[in-house]
N, C-alpha and C positions, 0 to 999 in steps of 0.2 A: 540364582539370585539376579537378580533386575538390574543390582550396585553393577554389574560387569556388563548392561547396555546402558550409555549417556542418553539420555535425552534431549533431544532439541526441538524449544517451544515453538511453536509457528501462530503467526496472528492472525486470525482471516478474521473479517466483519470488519463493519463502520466503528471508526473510532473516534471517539467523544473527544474532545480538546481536554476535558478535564480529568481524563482518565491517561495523560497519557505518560506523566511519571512513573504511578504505578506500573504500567506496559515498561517502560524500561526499566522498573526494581527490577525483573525479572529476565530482564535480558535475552528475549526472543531470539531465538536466531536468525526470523525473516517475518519482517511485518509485510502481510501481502497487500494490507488496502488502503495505499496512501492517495484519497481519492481529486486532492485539488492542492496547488502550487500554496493553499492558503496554509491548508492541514503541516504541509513538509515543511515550512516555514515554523508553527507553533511546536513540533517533532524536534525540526533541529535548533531554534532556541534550548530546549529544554535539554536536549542529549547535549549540547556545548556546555551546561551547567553541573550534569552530573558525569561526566565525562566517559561518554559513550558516541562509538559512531553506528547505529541499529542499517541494518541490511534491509533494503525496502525494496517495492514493488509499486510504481503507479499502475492504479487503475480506471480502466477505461472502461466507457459506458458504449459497448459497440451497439448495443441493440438499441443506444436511445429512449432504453423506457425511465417513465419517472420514478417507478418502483426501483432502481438500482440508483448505486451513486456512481463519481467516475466522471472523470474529463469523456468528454465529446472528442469521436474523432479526428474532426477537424481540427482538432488544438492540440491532440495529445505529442506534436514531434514538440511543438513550441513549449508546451507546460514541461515534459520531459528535459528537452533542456536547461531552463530554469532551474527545475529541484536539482537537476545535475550539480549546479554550481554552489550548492548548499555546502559549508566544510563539513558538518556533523553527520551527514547521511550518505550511505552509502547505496546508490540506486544501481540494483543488480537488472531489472529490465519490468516488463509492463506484467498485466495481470488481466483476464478480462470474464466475463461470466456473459454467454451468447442467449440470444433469444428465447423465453421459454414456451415452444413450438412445435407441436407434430409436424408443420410444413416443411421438409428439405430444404426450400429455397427461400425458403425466411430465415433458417437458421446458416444458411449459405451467404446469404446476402449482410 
């Protein structure tokens, strides 16, 4: 029977602002794509209300495309420590999804 393995939800994809109650009825074990200091802001408003602290991941746009979401390298130590100081959120470390590339050193760089 399955009742004798837990399961633990995991959140990957872009998350809606208005969706994001819901995501905590359900009490994820690691929301992986918390993708701007704006998003962890409207996340931890909402988990301070129903009282929850959800296990996060910022994500970071290393390949710079506009097809992905994610802090820009260049900001991600400054954004990171921001959401750090969040009470409601609990930032376990980054996230990032690399270049979509046959090239080695596209997907290197």
């Amino acid at each position: 029977s399955l009742q004798q393995y837990p399961l633990e939800w995991h959140f990957v994809g872009r998350l809606q602002t208005h969706k994001i109650n819901a995501l905590l009825d359900i009490n994820p074990s690691l929301i992986h794509s918390i993708d701007s200091y704006e998003r962890a802001i409207e996340l931890d408003k909402r988990a301070e209300v129903k009282g929850k602290t959800p296990n996060i991941l910022l994500q970071i746009n290393s390949a710079k495309e506009d097809s992905k979401a994610g802090v820009m390298p260049e900001v991600a130590v400054e954004e990171f420590l921001k959401i750090k100081e969040l009470k409601n959120l609990n930032l376990k470390g980054v996230m990032s999804i690399g270049a979509h590339s046959e090239d080695e050193k596209e997907i290197q760089k």
